[in-house]
C-alpha positions as CSV (number, residue, x, y, z in Angstrom):
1,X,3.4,-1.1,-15.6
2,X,0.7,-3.1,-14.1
3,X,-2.8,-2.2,-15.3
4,X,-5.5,-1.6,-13.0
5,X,-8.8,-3.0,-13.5
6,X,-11.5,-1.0,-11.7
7,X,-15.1,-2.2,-10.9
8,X,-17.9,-0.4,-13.0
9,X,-19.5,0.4,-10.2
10,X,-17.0,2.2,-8.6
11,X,-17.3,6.5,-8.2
12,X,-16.3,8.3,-11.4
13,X,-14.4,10.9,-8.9
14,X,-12.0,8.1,-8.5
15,X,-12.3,7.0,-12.4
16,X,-11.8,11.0,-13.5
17,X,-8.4,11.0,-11.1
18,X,-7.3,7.9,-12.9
19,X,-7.5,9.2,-16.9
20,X,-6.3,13.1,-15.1
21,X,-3.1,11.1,-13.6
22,X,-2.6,8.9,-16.9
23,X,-3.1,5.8,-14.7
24,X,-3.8,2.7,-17.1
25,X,-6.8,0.9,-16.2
26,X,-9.7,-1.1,-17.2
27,X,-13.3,-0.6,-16.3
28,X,-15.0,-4.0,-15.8
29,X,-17.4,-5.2,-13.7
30,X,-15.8,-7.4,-10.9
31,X,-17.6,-10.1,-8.7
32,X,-14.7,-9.7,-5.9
33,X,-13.5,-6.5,-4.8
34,X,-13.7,-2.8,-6.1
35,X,-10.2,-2.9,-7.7
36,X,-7.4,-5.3,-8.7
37,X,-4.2,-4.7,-9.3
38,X,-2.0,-7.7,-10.3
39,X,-2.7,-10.6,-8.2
40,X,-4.0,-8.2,-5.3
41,X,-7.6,-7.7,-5.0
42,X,-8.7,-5.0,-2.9
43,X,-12.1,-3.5,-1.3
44,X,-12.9,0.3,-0.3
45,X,-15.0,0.9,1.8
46,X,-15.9,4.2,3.3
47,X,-16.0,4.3,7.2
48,X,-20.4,4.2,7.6
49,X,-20.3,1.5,4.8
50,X,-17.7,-0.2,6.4
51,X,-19.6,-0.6,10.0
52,X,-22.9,-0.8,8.2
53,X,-22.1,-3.5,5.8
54,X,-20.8,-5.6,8.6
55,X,-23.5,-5.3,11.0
56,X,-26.0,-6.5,8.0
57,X,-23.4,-9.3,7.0
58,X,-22.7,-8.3,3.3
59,X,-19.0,-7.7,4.3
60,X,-18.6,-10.9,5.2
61,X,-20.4,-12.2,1.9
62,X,-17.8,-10.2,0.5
63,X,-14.9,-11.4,1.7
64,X,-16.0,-15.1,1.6
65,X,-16.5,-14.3,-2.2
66,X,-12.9,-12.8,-2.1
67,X,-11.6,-15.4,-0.4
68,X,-13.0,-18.3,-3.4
69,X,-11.6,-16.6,-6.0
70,X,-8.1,-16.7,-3.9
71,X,-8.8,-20.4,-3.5
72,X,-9.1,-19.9,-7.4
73,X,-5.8,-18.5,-7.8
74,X,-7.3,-15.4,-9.1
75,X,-5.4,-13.3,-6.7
76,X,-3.2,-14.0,-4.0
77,X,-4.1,-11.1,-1.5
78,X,-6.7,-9.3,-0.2
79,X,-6.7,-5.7,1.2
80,X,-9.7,-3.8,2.3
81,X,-8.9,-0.2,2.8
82,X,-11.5,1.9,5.3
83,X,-11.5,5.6,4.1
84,X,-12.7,8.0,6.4
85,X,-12.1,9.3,10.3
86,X,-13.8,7.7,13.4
87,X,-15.5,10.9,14.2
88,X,-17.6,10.8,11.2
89,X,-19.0,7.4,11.6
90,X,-22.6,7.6,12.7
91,X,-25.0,4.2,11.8
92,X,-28.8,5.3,11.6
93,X,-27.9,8.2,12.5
94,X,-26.6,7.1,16.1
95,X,-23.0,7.7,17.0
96,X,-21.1,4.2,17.0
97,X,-18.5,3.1,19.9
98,X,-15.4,3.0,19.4
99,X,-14.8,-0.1,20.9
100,X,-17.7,-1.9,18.9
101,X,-15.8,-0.4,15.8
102,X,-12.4,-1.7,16.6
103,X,-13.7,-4.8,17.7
104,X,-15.4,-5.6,13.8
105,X,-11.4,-4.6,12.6
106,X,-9.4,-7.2,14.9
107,X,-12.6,-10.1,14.1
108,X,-12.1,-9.2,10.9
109,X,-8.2,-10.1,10.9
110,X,-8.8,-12.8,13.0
111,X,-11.1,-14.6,11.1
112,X,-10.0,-14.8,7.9
């Protein structure tokens, strides 16, 4: 079985679930991505994180940094998984659009 190596930075909820399920993993501190798992590197993001951290840019710092070490051949994919429901995303406290939301998603995909 593949071991999973989980950022240090990551929510010791998640960590807790991992040693409960017998999950192997290592705890180390990653420079790409919250988790890898074989040659898959892969970034959570909660829903407000998600919008927030692209309106200010750092997403896409992210996935440029994701996208070097694939360049690297330190992994050969890249998922980012959004956790969370539309109807709970509020930015500064302002209720986002839909469309504006969507929109981030398919530039995202598009772009890289």
């Amino acid at each position: 079985m593949t071991k999973l190596i989980v950022d240090d930075r990551e929510d010791n909820k998640f960590i807790g679930l991992l040693i409960k399920n017998n999950i192997e993993h290592e705890i180390v501190r990653l420079n790409s991505g919250d988790y890898i798992l074989s040659d898959i590197c892969i970034e959570r993001k909660t829903i407000n994180d998600f919008y927030e951290s692209t309106i200010t840019g750092h997403l896409k710092e992210q996935i440029m940094t994701m996208l070097e070490n694939q360049k690297d051949n330190l992994f050969s994919h890249i998922i980012i998984v959004i956790i969370g429901e539309y109807d709970d995303l509020f930015w500064q406290g302002v209720k986002t659009n839909q469309h504006i939301f969507y929109g981030m998603i398919a530039s995202i995909v598009a772009k890289y």
